[in-house]
Rosetta silent file (secondary structure, phi, psi, omega in degrees, C-alpha in Angstrom):
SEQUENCE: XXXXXXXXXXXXXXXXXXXXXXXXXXXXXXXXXXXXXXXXXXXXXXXXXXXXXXXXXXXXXXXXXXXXXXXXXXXXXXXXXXXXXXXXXXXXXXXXXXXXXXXXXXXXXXXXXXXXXXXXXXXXXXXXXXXXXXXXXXXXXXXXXXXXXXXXXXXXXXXXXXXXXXXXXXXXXXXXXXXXXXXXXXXXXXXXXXXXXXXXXXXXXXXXXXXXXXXXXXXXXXXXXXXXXXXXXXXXXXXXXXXXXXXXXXXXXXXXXXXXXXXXXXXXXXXXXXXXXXXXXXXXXXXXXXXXXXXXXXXXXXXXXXXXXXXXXXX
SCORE:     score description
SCORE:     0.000 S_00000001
   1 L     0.000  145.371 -159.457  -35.603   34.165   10.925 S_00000001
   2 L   -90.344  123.852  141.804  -38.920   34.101   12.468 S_00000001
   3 L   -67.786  140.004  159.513  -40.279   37.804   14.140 S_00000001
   4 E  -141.462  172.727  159.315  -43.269   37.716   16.556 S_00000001
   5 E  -159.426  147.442 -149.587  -44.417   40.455   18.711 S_00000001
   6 E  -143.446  168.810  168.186  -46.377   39.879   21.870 S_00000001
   7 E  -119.728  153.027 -156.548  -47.350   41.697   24.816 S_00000001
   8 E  -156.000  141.311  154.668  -46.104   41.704   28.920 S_00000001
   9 E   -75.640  129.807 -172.271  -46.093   43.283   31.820 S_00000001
  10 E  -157.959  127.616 -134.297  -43.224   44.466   33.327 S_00000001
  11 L    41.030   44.958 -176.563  -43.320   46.671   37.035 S_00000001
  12 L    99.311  -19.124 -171.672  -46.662   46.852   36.428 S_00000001
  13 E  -126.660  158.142 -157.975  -46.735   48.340   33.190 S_00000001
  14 E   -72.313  149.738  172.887  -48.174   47.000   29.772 S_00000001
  15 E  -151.243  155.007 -178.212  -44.954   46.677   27.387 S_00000001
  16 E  -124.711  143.245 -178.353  -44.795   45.089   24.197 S_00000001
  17 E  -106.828  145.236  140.040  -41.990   42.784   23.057 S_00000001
  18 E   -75.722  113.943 -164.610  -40.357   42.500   19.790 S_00000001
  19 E  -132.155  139.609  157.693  -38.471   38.925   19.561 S_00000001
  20 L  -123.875  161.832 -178.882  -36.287   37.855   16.557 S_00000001
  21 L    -3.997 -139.741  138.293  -34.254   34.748   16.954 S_00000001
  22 L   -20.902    6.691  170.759  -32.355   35.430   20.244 S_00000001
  23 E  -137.761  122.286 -154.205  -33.225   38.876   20.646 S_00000001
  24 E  -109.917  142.868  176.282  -36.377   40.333   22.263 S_00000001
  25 E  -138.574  141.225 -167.819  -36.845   43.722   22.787 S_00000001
  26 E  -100.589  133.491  169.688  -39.230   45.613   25.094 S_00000001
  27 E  -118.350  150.633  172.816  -41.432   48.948   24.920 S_00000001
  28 E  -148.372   90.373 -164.016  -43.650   50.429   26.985 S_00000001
  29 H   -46.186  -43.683 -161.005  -45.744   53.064   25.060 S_00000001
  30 H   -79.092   17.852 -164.906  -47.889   54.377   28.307 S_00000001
  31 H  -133.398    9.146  178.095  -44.299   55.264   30.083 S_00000001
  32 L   111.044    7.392 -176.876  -43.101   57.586   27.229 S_00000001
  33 L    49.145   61.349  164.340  -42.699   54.592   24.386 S_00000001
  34 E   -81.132  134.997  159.914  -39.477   53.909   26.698 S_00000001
  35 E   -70.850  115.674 -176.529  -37.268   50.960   25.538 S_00000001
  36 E  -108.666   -4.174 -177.496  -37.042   48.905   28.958 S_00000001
  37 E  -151.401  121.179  173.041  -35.712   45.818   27.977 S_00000001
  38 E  -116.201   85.904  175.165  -32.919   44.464   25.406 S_00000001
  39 E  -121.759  137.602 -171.864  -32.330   41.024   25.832 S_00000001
  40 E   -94.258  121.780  168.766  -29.501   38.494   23.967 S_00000001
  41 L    80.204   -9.099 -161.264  -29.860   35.090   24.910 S_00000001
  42 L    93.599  -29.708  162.135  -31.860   36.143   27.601 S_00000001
  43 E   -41.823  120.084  132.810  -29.296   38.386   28.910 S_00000001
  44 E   -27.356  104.688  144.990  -30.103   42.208   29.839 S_00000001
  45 L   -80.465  -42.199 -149.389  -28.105   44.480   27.781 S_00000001
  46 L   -89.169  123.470 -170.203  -30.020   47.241   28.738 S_00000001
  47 L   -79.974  144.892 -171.676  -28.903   48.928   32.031 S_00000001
  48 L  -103.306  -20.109 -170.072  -32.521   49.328   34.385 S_00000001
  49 L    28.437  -74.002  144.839  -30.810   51.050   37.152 S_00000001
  50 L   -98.353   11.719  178.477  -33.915   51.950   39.447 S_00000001
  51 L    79.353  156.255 -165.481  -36.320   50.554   37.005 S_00000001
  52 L   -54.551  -34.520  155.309  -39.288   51.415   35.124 S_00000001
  53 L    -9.290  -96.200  -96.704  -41.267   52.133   38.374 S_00000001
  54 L  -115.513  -25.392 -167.290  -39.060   54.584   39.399 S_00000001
  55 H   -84.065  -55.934 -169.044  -38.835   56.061   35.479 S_00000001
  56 H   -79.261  -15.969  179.929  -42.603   56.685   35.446 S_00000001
  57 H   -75.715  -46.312 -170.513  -42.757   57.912   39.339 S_00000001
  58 H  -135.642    2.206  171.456  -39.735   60.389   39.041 S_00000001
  59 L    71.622   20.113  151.872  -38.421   60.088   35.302 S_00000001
  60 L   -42.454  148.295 -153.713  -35.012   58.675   36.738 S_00000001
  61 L  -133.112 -175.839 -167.460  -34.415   56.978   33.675 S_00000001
  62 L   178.834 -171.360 -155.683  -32.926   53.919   32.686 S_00000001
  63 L    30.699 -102.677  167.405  -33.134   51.645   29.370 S_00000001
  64 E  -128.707  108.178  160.599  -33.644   54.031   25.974 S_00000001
  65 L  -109.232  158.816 -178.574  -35.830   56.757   26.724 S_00000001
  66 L   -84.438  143.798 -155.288  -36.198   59.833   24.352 S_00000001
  67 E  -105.557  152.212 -175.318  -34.983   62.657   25.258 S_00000001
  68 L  -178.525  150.042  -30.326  -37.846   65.929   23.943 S_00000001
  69 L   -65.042    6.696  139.814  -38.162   68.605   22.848 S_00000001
  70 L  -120.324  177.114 -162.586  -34.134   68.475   24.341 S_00000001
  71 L  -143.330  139.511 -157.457  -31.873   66.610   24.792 S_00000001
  72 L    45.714 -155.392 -150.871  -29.360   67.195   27.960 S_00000001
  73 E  -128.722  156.635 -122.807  -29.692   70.358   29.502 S_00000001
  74 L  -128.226  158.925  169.833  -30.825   74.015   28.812 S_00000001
  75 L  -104.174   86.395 -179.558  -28.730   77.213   30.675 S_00000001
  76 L    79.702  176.706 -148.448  -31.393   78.298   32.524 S_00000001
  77 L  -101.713   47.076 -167.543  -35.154   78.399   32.756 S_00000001
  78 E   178.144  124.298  177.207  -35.428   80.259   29.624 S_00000001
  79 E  -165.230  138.794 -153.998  -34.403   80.258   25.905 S_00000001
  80 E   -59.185  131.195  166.042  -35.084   82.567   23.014 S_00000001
  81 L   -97.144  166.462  178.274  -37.924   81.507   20.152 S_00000001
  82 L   -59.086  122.249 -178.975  -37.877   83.078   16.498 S_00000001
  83 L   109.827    1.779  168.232  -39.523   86.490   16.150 S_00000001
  84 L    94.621   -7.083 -175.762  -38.051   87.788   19.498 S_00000001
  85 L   -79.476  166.175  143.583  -40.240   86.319   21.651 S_00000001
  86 E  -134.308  121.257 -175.561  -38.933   84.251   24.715 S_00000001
  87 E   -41.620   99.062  170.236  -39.621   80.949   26.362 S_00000001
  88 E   -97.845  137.156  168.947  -39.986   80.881   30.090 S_00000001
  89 L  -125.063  136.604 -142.508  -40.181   77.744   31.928 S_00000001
  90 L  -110.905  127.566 -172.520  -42.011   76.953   34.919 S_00000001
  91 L   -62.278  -30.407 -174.715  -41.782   73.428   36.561 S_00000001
  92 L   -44.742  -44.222 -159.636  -45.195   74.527   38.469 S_00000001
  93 L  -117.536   11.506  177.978  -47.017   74.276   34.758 S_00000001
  94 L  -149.141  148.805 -175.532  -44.557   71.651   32.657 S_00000001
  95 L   -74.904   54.742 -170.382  -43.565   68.305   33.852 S_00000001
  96 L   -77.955  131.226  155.352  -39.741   69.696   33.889 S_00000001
  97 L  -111.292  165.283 -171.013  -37.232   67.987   35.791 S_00000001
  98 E  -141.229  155.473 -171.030  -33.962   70.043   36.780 S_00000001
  99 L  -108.562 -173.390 -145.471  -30.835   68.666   37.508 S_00000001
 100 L   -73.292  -17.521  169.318  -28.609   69.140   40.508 S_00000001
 101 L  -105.221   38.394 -149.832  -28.055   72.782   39.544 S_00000001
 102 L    51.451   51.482  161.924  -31.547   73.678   38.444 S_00000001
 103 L  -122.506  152.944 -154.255  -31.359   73.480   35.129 S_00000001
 104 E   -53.018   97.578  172.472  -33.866   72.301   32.653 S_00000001
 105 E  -134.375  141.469  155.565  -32.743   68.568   31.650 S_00000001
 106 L    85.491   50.560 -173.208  -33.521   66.264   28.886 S_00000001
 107 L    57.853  -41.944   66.531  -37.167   67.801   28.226 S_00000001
 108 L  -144.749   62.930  164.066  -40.078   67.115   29.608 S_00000001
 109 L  -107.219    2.867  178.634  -41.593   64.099   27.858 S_00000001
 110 L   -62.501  138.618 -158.646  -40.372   61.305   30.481 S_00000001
 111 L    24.939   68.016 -179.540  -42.753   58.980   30.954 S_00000001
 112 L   -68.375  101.320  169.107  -45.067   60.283   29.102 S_00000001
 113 L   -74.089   -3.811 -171.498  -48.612   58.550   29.410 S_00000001
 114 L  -121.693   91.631 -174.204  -50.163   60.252   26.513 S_00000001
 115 L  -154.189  130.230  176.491  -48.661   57.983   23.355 S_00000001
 116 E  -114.760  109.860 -176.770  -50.730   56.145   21.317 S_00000001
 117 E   -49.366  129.509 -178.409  -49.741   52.738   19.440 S_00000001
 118 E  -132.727   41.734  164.544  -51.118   53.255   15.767 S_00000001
 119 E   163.893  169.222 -170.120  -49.430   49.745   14.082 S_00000001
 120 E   158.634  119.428 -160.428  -47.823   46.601   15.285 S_00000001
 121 E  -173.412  165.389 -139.555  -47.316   43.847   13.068 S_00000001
 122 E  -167.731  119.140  175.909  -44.792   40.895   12.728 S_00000001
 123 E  -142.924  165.047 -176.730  -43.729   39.423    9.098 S_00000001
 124 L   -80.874   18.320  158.385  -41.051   37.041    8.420 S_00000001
 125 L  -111.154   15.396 -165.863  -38.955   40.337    7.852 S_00000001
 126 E  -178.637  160.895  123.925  -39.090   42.433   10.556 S_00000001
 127 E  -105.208  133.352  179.846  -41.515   43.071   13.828 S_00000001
 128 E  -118.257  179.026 -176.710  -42.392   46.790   13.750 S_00000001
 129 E  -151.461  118.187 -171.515  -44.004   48.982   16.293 S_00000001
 130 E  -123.767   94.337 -177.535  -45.669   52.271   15.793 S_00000001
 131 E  -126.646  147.610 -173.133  -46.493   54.861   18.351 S_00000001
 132 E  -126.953  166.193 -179.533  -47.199   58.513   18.120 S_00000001
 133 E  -108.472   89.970 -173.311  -47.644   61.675   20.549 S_00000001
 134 E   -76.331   79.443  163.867  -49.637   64.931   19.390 S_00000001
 135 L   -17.075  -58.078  173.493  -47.495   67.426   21.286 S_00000001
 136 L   -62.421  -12.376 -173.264  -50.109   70.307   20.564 S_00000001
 137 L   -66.120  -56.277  172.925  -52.641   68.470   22.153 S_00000001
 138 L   -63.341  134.421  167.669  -51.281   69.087   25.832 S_00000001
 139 H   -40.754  -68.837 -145.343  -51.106   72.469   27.471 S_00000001
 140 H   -58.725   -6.779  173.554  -48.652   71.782   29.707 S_00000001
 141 H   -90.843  -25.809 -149.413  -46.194   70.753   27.115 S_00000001
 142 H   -94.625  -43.332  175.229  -47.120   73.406   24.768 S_00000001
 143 L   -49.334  -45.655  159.783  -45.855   75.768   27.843 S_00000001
 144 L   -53.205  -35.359 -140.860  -42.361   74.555   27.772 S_00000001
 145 L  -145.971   44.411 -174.539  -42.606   74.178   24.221 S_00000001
 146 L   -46.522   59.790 -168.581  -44.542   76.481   22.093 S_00000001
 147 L  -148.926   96.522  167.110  -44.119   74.637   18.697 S_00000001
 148 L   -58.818  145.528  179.767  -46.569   72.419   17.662 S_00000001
 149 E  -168.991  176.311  163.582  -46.006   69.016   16.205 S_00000001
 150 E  -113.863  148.880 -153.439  -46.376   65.620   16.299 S_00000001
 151 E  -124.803  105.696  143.843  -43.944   62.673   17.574 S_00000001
 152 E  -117.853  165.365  171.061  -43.828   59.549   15.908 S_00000001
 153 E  -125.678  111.655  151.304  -41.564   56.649   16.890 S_00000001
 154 E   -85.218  111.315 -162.297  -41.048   53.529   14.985 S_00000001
 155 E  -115.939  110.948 -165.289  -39.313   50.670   16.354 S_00000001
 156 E  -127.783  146.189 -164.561  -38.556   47.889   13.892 S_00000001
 157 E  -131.960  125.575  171.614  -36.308   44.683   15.136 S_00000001
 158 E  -124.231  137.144  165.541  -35.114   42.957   11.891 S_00000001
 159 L    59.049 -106.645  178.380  -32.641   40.189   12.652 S_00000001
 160 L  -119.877   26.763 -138.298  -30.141   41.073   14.742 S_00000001
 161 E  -133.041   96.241  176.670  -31.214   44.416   14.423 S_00000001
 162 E   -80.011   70.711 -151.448  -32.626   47.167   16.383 S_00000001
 163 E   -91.965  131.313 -158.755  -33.797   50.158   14.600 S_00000001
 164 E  -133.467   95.659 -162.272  -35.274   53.073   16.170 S_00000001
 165 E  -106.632  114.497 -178.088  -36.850   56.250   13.778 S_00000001
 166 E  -114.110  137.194  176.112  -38.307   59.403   15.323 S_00000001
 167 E  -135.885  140.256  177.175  -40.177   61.680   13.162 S_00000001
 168 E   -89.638  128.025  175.351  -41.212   65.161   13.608 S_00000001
 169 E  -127.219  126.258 -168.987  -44.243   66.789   11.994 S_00000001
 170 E   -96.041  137.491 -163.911  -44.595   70.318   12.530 S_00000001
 171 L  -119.010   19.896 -162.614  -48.273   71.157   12.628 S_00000001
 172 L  -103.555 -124.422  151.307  -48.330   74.599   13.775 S_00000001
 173 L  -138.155   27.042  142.927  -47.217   78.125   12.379 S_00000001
 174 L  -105.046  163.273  177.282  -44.069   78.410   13.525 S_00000001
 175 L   -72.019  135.151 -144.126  -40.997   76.986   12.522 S_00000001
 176 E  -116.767  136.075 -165.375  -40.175   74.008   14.667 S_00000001
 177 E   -86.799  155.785  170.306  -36.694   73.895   16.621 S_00000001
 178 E  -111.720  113.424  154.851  -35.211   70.090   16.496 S_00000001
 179 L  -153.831   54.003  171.578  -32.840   69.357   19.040 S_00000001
 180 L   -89.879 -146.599 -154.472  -34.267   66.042   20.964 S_00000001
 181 E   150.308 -160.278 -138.724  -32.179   62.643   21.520 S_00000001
 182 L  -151.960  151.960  174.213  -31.812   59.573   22.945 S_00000001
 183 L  -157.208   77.776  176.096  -30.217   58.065   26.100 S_00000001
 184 E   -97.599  162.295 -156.279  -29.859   54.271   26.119 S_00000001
 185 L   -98.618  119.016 -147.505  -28.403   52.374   28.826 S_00000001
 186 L  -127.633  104.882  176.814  -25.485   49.758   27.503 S_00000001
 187 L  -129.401  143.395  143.483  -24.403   47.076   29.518 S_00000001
 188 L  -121.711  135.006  165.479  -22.475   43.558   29.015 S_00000001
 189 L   -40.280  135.344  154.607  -23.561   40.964   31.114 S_00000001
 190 L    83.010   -0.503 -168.843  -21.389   38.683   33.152 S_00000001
 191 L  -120.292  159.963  175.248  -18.045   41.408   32.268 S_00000001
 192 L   -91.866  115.599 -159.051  -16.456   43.675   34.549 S_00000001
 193 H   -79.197  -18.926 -178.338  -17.163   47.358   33.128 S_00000001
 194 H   -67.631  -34.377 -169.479  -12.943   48.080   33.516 S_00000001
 195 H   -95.246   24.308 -177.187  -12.856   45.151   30.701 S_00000001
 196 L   -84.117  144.937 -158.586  -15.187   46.390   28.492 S_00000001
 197 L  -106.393  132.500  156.665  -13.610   47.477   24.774 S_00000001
 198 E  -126.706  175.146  179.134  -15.343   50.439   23.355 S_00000001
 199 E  -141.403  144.353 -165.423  -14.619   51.979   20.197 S_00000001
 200 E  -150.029   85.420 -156.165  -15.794   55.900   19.910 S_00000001
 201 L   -50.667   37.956 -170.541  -16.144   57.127   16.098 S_00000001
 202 L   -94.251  151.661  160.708  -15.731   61.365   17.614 S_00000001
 203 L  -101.643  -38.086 -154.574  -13.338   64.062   15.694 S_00000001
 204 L  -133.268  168.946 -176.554  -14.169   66.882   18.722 S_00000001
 205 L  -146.534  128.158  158.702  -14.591   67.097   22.235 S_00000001
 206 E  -103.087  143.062 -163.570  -16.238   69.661   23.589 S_00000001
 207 E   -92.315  125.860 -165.482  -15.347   71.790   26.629 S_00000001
 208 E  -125.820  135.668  159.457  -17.954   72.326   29.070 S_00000001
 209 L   -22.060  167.761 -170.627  -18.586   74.639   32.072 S_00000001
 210 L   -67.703  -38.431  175.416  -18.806   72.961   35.811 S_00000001
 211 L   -93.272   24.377 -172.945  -22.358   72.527   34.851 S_00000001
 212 L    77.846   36.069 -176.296  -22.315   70.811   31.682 S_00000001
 213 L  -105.907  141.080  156.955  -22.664   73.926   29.338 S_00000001
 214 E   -59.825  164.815  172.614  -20.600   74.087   26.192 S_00000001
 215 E  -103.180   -4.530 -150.289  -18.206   77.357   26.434 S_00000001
 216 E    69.040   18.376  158.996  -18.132   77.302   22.420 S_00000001
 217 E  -125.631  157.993 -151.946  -14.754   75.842   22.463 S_00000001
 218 E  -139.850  164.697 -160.187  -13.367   72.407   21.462 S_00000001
 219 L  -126.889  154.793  165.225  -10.759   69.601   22.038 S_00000001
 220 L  -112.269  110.316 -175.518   -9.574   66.883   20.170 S_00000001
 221 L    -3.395  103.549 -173.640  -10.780   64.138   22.233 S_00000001
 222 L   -49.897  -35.908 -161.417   -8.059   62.274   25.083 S_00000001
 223 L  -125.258  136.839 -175.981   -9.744   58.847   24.616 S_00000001
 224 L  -117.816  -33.042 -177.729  -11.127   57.318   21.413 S_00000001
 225 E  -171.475  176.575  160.089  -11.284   53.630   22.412 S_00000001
 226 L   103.777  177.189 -177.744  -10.002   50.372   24.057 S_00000001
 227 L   -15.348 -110.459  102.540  -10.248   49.029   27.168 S_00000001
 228 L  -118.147  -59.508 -160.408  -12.428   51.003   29.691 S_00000001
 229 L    39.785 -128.767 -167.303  -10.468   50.690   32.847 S_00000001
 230 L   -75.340  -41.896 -154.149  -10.851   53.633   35.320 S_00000001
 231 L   -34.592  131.230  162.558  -11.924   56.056   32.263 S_00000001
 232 L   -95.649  127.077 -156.018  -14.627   58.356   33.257 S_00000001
 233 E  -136.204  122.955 -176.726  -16.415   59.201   30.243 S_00000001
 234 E  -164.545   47.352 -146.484  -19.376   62.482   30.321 S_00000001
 235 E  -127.580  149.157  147.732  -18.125   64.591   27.066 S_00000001
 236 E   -52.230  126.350  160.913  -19.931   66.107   24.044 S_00000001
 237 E  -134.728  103.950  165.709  -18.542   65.310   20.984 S_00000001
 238 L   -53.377  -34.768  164.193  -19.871   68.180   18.000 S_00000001
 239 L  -122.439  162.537  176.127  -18.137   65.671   15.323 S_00000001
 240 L  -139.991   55.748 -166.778  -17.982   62.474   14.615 S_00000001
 241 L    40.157 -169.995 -140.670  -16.554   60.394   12.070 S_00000001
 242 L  -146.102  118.578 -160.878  -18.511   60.092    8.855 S_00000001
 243 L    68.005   32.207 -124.171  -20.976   57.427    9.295 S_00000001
 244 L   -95.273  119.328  173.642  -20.354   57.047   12.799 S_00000001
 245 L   -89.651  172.138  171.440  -20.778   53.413   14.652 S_00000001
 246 E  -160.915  131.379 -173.629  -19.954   53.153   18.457 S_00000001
 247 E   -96.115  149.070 -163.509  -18.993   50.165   19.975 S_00000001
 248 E  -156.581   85.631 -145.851  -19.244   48.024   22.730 S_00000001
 249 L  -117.795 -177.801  157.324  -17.494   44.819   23.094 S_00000001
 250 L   108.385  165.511 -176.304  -16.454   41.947   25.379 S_00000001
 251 L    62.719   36.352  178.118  -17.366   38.469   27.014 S_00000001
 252 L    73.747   37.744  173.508  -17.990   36.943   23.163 S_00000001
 253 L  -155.040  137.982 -158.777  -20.619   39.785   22.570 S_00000001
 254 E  -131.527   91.143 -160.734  -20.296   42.837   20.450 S_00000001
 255 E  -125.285  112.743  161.505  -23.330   45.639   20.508 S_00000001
 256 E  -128.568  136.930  -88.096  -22.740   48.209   18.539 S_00000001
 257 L  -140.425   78.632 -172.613  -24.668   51.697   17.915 S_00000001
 258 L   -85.093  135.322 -179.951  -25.185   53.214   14.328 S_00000001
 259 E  -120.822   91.467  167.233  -26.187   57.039   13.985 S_00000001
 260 E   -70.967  -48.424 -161.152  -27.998   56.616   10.472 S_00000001
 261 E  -162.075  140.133  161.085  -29.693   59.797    9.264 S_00000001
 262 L   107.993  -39.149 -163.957  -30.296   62.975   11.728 S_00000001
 263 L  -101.945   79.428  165.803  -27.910   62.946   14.664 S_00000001
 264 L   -89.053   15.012 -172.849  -24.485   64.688   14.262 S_00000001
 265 E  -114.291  130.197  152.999  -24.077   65.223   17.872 S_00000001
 266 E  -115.656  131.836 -170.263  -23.062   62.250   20.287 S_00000001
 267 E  -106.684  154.758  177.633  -22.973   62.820   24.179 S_00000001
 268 E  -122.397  114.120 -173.885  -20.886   59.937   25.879 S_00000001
 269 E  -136.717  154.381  167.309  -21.616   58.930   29.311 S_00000001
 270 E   143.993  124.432  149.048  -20.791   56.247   32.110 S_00000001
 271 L   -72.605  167.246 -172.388  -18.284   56.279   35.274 S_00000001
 272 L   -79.258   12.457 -175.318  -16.158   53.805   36.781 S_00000001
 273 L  -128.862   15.873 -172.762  -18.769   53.082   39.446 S_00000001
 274 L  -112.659  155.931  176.733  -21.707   52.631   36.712 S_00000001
 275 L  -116.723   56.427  157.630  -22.828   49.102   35.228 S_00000001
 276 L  -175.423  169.808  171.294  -23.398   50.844   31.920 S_00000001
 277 L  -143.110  122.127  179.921  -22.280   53.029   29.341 S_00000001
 278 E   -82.286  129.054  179.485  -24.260   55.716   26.985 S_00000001
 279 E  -139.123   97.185 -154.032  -23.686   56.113   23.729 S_00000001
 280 E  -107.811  119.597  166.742  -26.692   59.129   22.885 S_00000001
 281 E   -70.546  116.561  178.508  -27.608   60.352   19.579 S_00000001
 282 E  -119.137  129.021  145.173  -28.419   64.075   19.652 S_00000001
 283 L   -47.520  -19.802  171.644  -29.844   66.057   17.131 S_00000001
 284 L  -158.978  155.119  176.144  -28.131   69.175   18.156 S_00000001
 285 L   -70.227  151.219 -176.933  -25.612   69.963   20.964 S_00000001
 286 L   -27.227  120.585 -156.680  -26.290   70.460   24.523 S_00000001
 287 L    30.102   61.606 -168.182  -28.297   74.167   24.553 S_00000001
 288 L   -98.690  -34.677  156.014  -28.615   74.670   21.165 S_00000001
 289 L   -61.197   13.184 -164.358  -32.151   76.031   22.213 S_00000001
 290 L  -150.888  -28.624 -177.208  -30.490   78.925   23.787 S_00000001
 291 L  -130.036    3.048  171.961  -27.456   79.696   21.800 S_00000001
 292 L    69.495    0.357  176.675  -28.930   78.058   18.630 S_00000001
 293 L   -70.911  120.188  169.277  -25.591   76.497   17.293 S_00000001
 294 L    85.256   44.541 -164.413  -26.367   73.595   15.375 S_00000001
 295 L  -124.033   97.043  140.441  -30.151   74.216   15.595 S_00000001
 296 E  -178.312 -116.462 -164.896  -32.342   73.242   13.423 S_00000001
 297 E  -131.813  157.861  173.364  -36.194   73.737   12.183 S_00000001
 298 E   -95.673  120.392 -174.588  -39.278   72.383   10.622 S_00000001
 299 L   -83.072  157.201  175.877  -41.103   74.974    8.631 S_00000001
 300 L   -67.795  159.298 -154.540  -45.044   74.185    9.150 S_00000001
 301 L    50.970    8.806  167.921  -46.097   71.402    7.700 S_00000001
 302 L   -90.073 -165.372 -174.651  -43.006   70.032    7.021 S_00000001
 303 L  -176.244  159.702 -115.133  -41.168   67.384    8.777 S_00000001
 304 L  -154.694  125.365  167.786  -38.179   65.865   10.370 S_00000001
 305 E  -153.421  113.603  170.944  -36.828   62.238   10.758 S_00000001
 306 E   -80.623  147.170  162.754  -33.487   60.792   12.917 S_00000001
 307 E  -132.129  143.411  140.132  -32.865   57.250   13.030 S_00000001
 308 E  -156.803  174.864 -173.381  -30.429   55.301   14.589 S_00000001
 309 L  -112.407  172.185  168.461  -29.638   51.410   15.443 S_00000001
 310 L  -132.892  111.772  169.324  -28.474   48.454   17.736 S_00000001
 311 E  -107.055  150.693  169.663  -27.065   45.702   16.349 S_00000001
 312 E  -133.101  138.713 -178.756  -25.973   42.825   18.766 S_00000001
 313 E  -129.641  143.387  150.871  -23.303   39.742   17.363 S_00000001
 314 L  -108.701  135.352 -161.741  -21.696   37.365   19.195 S_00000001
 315 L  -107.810    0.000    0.000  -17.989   37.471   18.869 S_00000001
């Protein structure tokens, strides 16, 4: 199967596509190396909701964007580093967005303009894509985020086959905490979201406060799979199955979601009144920078690497 990889515009901003056979996939490095486009056939899998615009204007987000240095949301403006010290964070001096109850959510790298493409290249086995971030370089990150390191991302579309590898390098002299993630936007085309079949590889469910904090206690998940109907789905799940895929089915199209190496946390998200469904690879559970469960670090100079994929079939 033939790989190319080309470049586009798309709301204005430069994005580069990845195209195997029927499946092209879009990035756009100067917006945070956001995935904005996933298309089968021509078809949008990927939900855009207010669009890339609107991602780089106000971080509402939409396609796959990375979530860094967290993933979901923090208990307050403030969470403990090693050595006793503690992290305050100010929105005035960090790009932070807060969520409807102020708190600190998914980190403050959205649409991130300072990512630099270091490879691109196209063989008849793959198109890859290579872009990286030096995290110590900015203040204003380094406020939120005292830890230096570097961000790479590597996006390689083999086949039918989306693969997406973030690696951490810690360059500083502390120990580095890991707990970022992922938040792509799932849609089938042309289907009614009540008939979409999911399948949802969890062991636990975790129970969370009105604002979306774990309490430290757990469930064993109400829903696992099947139909969608009415289900409202916006749960943690600390396990997962062993090798865990997550699924997404209907209209003769099948896309399902591999958590290869890094991510033993999955958050699940989408309502009956959404034209998508999230199925987000976390490195650590929701405020794990604050209560430290499941947390954890890159000694300097070491380094850190999550993966996980999208495959799309027709069924």
């Amino acid at each position: 199967m033939a790989h190319t990889i080309s470049d586009t515009t798309i709301d204005g901003f430069p994005a580069v596509v990845l195209s195997s056979g029927s499946l092209d996939a879009a990035f756009a490095p100067g917006v945070g190396m956001i995935g904005c486009s996933l298309r089968h056939g021509g078809e949008e899998l990927l939900g855009q909701r207010n669009g890339l615009r609107a991602y780089a204007d106000t971080g509402s987000s939409m396609g796959i964007p990375l979530l860094h240095p967290w993933a979901n949301r923090l208990d307050g403006l403030r969470y403990p580093a090693r050595g006793g010290d503690t992290v305050r964070l100010d929105p005035e001096r960090s790009p932070l967005r807060l969520d409807a109850n102020g708190l600190p959510i998914h980190g403050v790298l959205a649409a991130s303009p300072h990512w630099t493409v270091v490879e691109r290249a196209a063989t008849g086995e793959a198109a890859v894509l290579v872009a990286l971030l030096d995290f110590g370089a900015r203040p204003e990150l380094l406020e939120a985020f005292p830890f230096p390191h570097v961000v790479t991302v590597t996006v390689t579309l083999e086949n039918t086959r989306l693969t997406i590898r973030t690696a951490l390098r810690a360059t500083g002299v502390m120990p580095l905490p890991v707990a970022f993630g992922y938040h792509p936007y799932l849609r089938l085309p042309g289907l009614e979201r009540a008939r979409w079949q999911v399948a949802l590889p969890v062991r636990e469910r975790a129970l969370l406060d009105e604002r979306g904090i774990p309490t430290g206690r757990t469930e064993a998940p109400a829903f696992t799979g099947g139909e969608l109907g009415e289900v409202d789905l916006d749960d943690l799940y600390p396990a997962l199955d062993e090798h865990p895929r997550f699924g997404l089915e209907g209209g003769g199209r099948r896309i399902e979601v591999a958590f290869e190496e890094g991510y033993p946390v999955a958050q699940v998200y989408g309502g009956p009144a959404d034209e998508f469904i999230c199925f987000e690879p976390m490195t650590a559970p929701t405020n794990a920078l604050v209560t430290g469960d499941g947390l954890r670090h890159v000694e300097p100079g070491g380094g850190f690497e999550a993966s996980f994929a999208i495959s799309v079939a027709e069924v």
